[in-house]
N, CA, C and O atoms as a GROMACS GRO file, in nm:
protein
  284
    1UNK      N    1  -0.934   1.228   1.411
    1UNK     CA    2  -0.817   1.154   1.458
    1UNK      C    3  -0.741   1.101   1.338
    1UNK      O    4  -0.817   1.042   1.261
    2UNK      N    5  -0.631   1.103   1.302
    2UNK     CA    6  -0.550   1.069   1.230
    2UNK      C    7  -0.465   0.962   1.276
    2UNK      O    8  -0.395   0.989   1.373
    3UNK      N    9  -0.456   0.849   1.228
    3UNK     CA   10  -0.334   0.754   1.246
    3UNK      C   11  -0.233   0.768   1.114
    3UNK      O   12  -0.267   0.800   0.999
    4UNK      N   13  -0.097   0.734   1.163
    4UNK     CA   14   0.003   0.713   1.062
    4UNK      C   15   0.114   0.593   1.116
    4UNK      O   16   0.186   0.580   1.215
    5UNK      N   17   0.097   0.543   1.037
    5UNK     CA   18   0.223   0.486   1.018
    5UNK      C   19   0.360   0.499   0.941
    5UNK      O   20   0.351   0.616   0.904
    6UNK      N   21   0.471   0.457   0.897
    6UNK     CA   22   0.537   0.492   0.817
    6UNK      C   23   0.518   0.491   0.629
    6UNK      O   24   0.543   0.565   0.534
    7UNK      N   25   0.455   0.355   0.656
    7UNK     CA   26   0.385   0.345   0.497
    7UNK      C   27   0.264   0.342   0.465
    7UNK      O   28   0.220   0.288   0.364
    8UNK      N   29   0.188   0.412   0.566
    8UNK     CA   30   0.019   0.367   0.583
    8UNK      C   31  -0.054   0.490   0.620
    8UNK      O   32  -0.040   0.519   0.738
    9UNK      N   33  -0.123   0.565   0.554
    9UNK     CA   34  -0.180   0.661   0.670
    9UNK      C   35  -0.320   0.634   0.687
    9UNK      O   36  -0.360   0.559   0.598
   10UNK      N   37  -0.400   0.664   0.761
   10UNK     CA   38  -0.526   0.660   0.811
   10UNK      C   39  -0.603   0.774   0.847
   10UNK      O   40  -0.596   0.823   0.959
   11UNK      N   41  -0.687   0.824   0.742
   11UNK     CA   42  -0.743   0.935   0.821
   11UNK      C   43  -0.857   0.948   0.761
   11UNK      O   44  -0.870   0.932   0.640
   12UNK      N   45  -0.965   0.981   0.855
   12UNK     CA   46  -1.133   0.991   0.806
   12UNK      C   47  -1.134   1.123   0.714
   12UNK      O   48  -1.255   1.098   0.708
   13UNK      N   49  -1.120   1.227   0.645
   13UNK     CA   50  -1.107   1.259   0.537
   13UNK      C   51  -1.068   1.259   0.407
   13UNK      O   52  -1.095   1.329   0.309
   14UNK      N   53  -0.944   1.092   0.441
   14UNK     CA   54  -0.906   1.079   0.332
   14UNK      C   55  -0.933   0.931   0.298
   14UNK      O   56  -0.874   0.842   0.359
   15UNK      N   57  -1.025   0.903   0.196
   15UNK     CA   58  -1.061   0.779   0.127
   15UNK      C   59  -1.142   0.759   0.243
   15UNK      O   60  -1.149   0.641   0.275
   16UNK      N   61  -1.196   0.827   0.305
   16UNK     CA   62  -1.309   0.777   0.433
   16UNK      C   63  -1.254   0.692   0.538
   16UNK      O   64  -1.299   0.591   0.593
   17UNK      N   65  -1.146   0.756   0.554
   17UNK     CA   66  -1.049   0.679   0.652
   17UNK      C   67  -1.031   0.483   0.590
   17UNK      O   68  -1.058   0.376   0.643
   18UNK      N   69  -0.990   0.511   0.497
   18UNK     CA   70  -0.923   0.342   0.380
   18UNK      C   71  -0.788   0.342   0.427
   18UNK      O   72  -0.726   0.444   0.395
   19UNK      N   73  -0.711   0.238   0.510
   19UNK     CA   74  -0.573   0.255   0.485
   19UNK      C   75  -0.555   0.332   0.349
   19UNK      O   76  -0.644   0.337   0.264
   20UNK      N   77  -0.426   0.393   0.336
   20UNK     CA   78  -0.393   0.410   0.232
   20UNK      C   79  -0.212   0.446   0.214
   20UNK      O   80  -0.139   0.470   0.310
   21UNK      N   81  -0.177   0.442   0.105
   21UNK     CA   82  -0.011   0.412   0.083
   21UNK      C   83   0.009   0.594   0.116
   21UNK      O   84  -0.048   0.685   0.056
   22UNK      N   85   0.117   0.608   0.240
   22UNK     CA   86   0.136   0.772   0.265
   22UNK      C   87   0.175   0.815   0.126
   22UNK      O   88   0.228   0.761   0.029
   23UNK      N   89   0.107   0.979   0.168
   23UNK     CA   90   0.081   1.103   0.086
   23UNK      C   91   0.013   1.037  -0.072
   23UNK      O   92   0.061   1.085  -0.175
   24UNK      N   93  -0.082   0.944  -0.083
   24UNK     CA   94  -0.141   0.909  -0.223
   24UNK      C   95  -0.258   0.913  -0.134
   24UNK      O   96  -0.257   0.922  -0.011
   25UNK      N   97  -0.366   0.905  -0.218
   25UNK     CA   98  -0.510   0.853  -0.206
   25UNK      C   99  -0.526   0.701  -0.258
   25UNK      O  100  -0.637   0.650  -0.250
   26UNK      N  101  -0.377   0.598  -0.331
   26UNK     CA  102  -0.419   0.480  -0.285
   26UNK      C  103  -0.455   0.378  -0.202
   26UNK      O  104  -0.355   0.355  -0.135
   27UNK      N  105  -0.547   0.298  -0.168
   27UNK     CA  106  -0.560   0.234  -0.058
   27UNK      C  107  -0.444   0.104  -0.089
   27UNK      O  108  -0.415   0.048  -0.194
   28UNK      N  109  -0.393   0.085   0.050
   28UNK     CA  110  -0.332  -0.059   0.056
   28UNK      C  111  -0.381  -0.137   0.002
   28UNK      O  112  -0.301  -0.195  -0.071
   29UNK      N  113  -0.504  -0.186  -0.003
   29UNK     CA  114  -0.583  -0.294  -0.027
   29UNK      C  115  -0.547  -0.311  -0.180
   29UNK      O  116  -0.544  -0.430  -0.208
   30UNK      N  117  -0.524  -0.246  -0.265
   30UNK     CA  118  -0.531  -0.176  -0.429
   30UNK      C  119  -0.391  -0.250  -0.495
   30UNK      O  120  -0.384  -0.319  -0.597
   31UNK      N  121  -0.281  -0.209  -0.399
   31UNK     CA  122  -0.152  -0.340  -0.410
   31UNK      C  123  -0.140  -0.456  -0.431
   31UNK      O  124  -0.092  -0.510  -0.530
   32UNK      N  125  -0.189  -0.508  -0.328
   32UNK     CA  126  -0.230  -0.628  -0.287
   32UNK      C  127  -0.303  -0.676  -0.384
   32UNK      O  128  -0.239  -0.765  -0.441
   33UNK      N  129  -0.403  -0.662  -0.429
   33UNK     CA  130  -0.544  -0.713  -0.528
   33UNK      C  131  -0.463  -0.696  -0.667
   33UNK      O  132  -0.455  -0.804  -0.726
   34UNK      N  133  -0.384  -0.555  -0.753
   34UNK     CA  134  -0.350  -0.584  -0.859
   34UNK      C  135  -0.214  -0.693  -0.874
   34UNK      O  136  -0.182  -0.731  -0.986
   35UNK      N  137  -0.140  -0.737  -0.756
   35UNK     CA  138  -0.108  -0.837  -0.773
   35UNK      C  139  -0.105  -0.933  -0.744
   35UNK      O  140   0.001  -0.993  -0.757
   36UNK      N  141  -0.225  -1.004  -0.687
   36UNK     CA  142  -0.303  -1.081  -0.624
   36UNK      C  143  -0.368  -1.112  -0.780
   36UNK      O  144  -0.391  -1.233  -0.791
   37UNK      N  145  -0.394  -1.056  -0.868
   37UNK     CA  146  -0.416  -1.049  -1.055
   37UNK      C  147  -0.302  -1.095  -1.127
   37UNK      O  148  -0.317  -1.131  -1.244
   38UNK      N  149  -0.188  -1.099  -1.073
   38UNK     CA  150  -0.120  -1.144  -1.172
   38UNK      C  151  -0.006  -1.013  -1.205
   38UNK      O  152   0.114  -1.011  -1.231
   39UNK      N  153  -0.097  -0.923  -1.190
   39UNK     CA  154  -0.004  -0.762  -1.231
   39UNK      C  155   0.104  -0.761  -1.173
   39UNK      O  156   0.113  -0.802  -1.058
   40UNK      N  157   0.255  -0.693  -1.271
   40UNK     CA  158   0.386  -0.659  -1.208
   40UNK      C  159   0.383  -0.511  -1.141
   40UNK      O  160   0.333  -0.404  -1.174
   41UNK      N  161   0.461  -0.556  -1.032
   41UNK     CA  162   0.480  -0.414  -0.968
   41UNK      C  163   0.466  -0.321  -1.090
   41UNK      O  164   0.371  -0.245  -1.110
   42UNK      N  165   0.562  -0.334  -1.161
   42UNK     CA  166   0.599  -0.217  -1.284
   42UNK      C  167   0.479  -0.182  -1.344
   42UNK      O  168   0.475  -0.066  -1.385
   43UNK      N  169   0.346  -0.273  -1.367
   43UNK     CA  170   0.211  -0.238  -1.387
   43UNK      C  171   0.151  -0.168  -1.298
   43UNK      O  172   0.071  -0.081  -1.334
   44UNK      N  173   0.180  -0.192  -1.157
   44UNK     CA  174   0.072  -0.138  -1.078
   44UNK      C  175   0.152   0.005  -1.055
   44UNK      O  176   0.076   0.087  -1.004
   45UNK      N  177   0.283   0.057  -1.079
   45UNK     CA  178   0.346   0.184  -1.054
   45UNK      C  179   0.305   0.260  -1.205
   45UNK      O  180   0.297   0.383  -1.210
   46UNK      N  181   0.282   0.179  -1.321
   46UNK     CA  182   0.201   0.246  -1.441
   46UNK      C  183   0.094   0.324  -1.394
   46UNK      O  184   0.086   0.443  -1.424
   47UNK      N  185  -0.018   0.245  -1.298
   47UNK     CA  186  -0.143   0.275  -1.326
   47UNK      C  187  -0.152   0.389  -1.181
   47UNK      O  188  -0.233   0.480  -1.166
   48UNK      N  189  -0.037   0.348  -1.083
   48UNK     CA  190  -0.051   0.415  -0.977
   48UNK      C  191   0.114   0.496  -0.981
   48UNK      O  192   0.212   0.451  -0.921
   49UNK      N  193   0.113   0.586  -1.040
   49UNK     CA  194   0.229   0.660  -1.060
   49UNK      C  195   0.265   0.781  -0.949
   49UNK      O  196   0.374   0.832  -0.925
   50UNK      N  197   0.127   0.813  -0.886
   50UNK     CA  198   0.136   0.900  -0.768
   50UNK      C  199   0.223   0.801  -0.644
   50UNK      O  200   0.288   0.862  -0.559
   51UNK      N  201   0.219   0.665  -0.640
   51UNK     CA  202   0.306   0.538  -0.552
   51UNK      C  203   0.427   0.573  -0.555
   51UNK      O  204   0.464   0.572  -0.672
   52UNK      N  205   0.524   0.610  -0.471
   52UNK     CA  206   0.701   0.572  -0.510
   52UNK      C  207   0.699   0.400  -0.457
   52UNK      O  208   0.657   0.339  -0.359
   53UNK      N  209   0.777   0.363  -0.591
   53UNK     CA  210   0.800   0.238  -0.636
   53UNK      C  211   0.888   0.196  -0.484
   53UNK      O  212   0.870   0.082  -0.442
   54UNK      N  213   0.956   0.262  -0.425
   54UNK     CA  214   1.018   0.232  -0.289
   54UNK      C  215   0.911   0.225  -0.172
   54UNK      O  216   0.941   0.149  -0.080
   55UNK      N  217   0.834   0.269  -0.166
   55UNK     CA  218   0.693   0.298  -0.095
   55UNK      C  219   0.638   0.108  -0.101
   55UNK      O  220   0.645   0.009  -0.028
   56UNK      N  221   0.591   0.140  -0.224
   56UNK     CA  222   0.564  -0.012  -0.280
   56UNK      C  223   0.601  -0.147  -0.223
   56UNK      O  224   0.538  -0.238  -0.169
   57UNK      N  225   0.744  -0.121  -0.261
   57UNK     CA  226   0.847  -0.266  -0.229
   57UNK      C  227   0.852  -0.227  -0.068
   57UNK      O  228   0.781  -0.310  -0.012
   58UNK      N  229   0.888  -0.165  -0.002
   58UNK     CA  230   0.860  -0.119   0.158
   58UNK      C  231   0.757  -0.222   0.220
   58UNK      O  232   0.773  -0.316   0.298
   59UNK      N  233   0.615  -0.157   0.141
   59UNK     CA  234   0.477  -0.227   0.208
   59UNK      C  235   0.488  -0.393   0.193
   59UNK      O  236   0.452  -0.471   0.281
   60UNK      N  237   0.554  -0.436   0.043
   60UNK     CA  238   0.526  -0.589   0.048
   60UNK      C  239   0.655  -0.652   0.118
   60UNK      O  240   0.648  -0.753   0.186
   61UNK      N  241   0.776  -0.581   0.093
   61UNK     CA  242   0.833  -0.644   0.261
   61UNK      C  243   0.809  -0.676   0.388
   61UNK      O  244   0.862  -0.764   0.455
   62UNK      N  245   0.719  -0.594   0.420
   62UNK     CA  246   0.680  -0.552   0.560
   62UNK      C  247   0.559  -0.669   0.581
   62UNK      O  248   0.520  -0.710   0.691
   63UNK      N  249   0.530  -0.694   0.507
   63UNK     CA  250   0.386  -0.807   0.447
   63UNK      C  251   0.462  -0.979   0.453
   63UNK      O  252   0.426  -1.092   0.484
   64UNK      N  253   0.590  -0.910   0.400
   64UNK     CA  254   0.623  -1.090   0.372
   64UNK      C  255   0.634  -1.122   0.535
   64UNK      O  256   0.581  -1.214   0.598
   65UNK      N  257   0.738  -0.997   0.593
   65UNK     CA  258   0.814  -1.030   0.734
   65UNK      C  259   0.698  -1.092   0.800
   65UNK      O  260   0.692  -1.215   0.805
   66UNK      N  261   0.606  -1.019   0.851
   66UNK     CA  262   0.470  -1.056   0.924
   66UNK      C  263   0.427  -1.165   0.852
   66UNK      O  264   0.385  -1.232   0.946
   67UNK      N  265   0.404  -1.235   0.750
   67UNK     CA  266   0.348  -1.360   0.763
   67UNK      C  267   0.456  -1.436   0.776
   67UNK      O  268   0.415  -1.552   0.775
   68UNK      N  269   0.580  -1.435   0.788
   68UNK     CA  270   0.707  -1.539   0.786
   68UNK      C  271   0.645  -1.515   0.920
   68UNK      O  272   0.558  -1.601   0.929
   69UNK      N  273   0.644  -1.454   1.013
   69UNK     CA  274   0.680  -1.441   1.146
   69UNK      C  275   0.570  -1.522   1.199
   69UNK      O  276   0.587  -1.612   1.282
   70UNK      N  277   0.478  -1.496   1.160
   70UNK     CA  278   0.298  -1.589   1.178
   70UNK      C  279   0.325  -1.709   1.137
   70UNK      O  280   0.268  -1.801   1.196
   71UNK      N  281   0.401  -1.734   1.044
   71UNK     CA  282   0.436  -1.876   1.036
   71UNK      C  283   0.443  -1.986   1.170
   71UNK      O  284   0.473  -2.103   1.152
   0.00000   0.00000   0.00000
């Protein structure tokens, strides 16, 4: 079974079904944590260059909206 979302895919062959940022093998979680460190986007698109930097800024929008909204 495969899930997708627009910036997320999910699938048990890939990363053992890990969220992960579509068409990369990064997991979401991997975003979050290198700048949850302190790291600039512009670091974490260094180390994760397979990421489009639009991909990126997408997911932590989508992150802010939902906790403004949980607010």
């Amino acid at each position: 079974m495969t899930t997708e979302l627009p910036l997320i895919e999910v699938h048990p062959e890939i990363m053992s079904g890990t969220p992960v940022i579509r068409s990369t093998r990064v997991p979401v979680a991997t975003l979050f944590e290198y700048l949850a460190e302190g790291m600039s986007l512009d670091e974490f698109s260094e180390c994760f260059p397979t990421v489009r930097r639009e991909d990126a800024v997408a997911l932590l929008d989508c992150a802010k909206s939902r906790t403004i909204a949980a607010a």
